[in-house]
N, C-alpha and C positions, 0 to 999 in steps of 0.2 A: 421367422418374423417378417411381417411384409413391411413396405414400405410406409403402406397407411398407419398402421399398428403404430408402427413404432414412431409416425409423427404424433402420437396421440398417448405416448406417453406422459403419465402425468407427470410434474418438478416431483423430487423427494421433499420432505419435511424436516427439519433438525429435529435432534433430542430436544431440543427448548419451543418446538413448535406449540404444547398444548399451552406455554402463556405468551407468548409474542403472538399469539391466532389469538387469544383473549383481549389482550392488550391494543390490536390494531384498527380503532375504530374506524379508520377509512378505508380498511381493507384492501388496502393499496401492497401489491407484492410485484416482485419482478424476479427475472431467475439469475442465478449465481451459481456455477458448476453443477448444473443439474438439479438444485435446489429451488424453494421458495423464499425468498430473503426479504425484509421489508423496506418500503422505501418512504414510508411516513407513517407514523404511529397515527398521530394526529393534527398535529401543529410543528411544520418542521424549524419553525424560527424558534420555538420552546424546547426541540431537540438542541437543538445549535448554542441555544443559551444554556443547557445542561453540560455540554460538552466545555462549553469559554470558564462559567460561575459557578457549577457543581462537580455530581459526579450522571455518566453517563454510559448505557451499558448496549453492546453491538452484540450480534449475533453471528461469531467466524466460524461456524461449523462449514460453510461451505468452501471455505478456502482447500486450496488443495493440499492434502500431506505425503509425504513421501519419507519412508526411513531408510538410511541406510546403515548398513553395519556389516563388520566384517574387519580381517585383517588388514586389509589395503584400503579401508572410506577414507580416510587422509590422503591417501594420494590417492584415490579417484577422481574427490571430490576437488583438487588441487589441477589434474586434468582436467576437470567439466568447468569448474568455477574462473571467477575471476580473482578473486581472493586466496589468499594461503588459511584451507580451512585447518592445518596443523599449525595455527598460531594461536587459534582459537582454543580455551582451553575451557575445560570441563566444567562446566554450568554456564558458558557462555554464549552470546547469539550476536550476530553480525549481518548486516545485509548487504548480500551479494546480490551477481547476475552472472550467466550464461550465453554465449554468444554459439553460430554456427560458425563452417571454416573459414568463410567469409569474414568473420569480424561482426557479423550483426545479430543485435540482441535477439535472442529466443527469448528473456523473460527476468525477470528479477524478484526477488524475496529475500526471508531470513533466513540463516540456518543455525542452528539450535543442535550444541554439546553435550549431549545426556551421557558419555561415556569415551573413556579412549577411544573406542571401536564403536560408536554409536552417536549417530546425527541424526536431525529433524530439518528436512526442507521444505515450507509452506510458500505458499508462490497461486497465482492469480489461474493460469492453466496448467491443463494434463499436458505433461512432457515422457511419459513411463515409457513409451519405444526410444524415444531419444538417448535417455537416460540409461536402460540397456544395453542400446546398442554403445554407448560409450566405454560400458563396465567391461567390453571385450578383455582380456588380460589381466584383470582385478579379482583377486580375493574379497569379493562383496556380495550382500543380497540386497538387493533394493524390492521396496513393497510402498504400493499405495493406501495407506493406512488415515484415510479420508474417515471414512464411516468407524471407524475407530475412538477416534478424537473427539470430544464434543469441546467448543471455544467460545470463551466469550473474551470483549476486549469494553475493561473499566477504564474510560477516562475521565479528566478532569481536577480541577485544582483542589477537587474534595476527594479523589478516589482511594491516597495513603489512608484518611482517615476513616474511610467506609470500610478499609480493609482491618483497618486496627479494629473498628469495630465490628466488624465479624470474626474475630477469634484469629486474624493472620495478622502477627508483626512481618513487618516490611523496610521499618524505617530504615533497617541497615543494608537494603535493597541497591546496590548503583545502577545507574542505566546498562541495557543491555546485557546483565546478569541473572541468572533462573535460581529459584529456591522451590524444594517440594515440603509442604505444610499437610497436618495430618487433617481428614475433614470425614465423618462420619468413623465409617470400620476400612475406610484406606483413606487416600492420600490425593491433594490436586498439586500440581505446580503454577508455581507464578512468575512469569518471568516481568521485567519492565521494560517492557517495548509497547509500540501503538502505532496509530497510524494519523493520528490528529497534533503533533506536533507539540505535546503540551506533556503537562504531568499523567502518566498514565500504565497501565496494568493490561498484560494477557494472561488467563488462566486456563489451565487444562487440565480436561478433565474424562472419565470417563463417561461413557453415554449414558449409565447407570445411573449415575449421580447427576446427572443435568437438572432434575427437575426440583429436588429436593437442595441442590446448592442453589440453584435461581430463587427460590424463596428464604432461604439462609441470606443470600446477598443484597436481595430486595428491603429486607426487614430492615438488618443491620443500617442499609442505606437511606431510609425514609428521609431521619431527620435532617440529612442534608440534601432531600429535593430528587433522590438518583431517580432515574427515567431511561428505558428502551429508548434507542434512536433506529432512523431507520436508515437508508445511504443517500437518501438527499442532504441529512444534515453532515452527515460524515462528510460527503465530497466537498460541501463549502470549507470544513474545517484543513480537510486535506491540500484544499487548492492555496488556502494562506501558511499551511506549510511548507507549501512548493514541494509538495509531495508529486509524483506524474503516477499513472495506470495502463496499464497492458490495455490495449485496446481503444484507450482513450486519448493520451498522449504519443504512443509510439506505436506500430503493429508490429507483433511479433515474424520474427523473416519466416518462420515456416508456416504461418498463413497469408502472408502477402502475395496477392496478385499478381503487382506491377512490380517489374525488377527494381526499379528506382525509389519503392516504398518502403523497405527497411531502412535502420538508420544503427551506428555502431558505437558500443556507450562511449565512445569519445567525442561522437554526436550528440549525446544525450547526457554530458556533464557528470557521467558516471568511471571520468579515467582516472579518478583521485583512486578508485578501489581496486584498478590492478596493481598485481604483485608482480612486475615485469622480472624477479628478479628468482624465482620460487622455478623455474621451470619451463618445460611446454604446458600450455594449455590449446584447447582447441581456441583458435582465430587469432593466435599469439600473431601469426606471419602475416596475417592482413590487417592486423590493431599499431603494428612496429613500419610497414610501410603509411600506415596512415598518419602513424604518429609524426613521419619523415615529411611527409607530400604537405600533411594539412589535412583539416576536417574540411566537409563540405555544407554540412547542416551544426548548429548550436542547436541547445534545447536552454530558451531563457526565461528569465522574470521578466513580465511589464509592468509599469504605473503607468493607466490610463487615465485622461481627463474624464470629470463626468462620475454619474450612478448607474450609467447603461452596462449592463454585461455584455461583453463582443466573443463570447465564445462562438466559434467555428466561425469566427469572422477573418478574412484575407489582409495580411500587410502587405505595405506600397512602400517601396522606395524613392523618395522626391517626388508624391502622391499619383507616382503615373507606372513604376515599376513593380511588377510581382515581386514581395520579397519572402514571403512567410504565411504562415496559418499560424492563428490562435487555437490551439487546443484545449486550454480549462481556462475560465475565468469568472467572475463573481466580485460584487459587491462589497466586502470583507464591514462587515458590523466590527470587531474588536478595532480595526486598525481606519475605518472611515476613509477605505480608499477602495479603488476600483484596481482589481491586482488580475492578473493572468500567467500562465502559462501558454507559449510559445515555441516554436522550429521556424528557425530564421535562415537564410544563409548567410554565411559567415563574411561572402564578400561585404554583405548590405550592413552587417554589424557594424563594422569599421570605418561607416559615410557618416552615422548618426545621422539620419535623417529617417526615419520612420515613422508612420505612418497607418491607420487603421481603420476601415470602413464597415462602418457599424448603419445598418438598420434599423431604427427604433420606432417601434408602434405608439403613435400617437393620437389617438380616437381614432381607432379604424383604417388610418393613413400610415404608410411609414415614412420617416423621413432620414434622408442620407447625412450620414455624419462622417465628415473626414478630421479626422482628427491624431495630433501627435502623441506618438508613445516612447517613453523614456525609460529604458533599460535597466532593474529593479535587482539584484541582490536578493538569491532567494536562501533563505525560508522568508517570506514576508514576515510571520510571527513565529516570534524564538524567545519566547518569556523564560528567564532564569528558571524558574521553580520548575521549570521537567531536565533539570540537571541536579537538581540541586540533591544531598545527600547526609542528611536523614530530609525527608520531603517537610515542607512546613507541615505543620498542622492548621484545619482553618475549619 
């Protein structure tokens, strides 16, 4: 295959392509691991409103999957991971992440208990040489079992009820627990996980069934308003979760450039989830000297003044020092505040005086805003009801 060829590869399509290509009156798509994934149906503030007031339905076929199984996936995955995945118990799911020996993040996901000897790791990129060449010593098979999997993720403060009313009790669902329900002549699972911070459902399923459960689920879902989104509304929902993204908020270290542009989840507010106590893991010895020395980067929440969004805007230290980038930020509708995501350095944390210079287009003009940001406690939005157990009904 030549060069040219193969830049002219077309995206693939999900299982669910023939009604999200129906569904997408703007025709607006973008690629997601080789994929065509949508980025607005039609109106993304009517997505966005499905996701806060109804129920609301994404398209994760393109996420990446990976099985592993075998006699030693507990302690493989106990090696690769940060977390102690033999804690984890059989119908359960947890999210983790993976660093190099370095200590910096390669990537982060869930990973999902189908069996003693049987996990699911869904994650943003392809990691499979990585992941391999770890398995050196381990009684495992690992398989990229992507095109396998067909996914959808129902959110919203209506999605228990759109499930009840498709023929799946849930109510006795807790977060972060999987159950497999019968649905035609086999079977989907649901686990309660998502990615918009709120009450919500992932379902899996086979490629087979894609088409015939999207319309099973659509039906059921009508009379409370359910609607395809596409990832523009997702990411507003995700950024007042204070959720971050591969690629967006951090790079992962084995695509990074510049030596100085990884960052190690103790920089990235993800050291609650090592299990320092479970073993070696790969970047144990460079997470245990950092945990000694000090981080050098945070990953924080801001409240901005203002309606302006300053994503990919630079923070200022006593408005004249470099201190940080803004990496996600937006508007937030439920919470009528201007929130972000941020990488700050940790010396500039501890002055409080910060700082954020925002561009804003004004008839054709921009005009400079310096203006003060105060360090915000994330998740922005954490409404009871995506804890809560049996879900309201609404």
């Amino acid at each position: 295959m030549t060069a040219l060829t193969h830049f002219r590869t077309p995206l693939l399509q999900t299982p669910f392509h023939p009604r999200t290509s129906s569904a997408n009156l703007l025709n607006r798509w973008g690629p997601w691991g080789g994929y065509m994934t949508a980025l607005c149906f039609g109106d993304s503030d009517m997505e966005y409103t499905a996701i806060r007031n109804g129920a609301s339905v994404y398209d994760l076929c393109p996420m990446v999957k990976y099985r592993i199984t075998g006699r030693d996936a507990a302690a493989y995955l106990n090696r690769l991971t940060l977390r102690d995945a033999g804690k984890l118990t059989v119908g359960g799911v947890h999210y983790t992440a993976w660093t190099d020996d370095a200590g910096k993040l390669l990537d982060d996901g869930t990973l999902f208990r189908h069996g003693s000897e049987d996990y699911l790791i869904c994650c943003q990129e392809r990691h499979l040489p990585w992941f391999l060449d770890s398995a050196t010593g381990f009684d495992v098979q690992i398989a990229e079992v992507t095109e396998d999997i067909a996914a959808l993720s129902l959110q919203g403060p209506c999605s228990a009820t759109v499930l009840q009313a498709a023929g799946f009790d849930v109510q006795a669902l807790k977060p972060f627990r999987m159950a497999k329900f019968p649905f035609g002549k086999g079977e989907i699972t649901i686990s309660r996980t998502g990615f918009t911070g709120d009450l919500g459902y992932e379902l899996w399923l086979t490629p087979d069934q894609a088409l015939s459960f999207w319309d099973h689920l659509m039906a059921a879902g009508a009379p409370w308003g359910i609607r395809p989104i596409g990832t523009d509304a997702l990411d507003l929902a995700r950024i007042e979760a204070g959720f971050m993204i591969t690629n967006m908020d951090f790079i992962p270290a084995h695509q990074a450039l510049r030596e100085d542009r990884p960052r190690s989840p103790l920089e990235l507010g993800l050291g609650w989830m090592i299990d320092w106590q479970k073993g070696h893991f790969t970047g144990r010895r460079a997470l245990l000297a950092e945990r000694e020395k000090g981080s050098v980067w945070a990953l924080v929440g801001l409240d901005i003044p203002g309606n302006v969004s300053a994503e990919g805007s630079i923070l200022y230290h006593d408005k004249r020092v470099e201190a940080g980038m803004i990496t996600a930020a937006a508007w937030s509708p439920a919470l009528k505040a201007n929130v972000a995501i941020a990488q700050v350095e940790t010396r500039y944390l501890q002055k409080n005086d910060l700082w954020v210079e925002i561009y804003a287009l004004r008839e054709l003009q921009y005009a400079k805003l310096m203006l003060p940001v105060t360090v915000a406690e994330r998740p922005f939005f954490n409404p009871p009801r995506k804890r809560a157990t049996p879900p309201g009904r609404v």
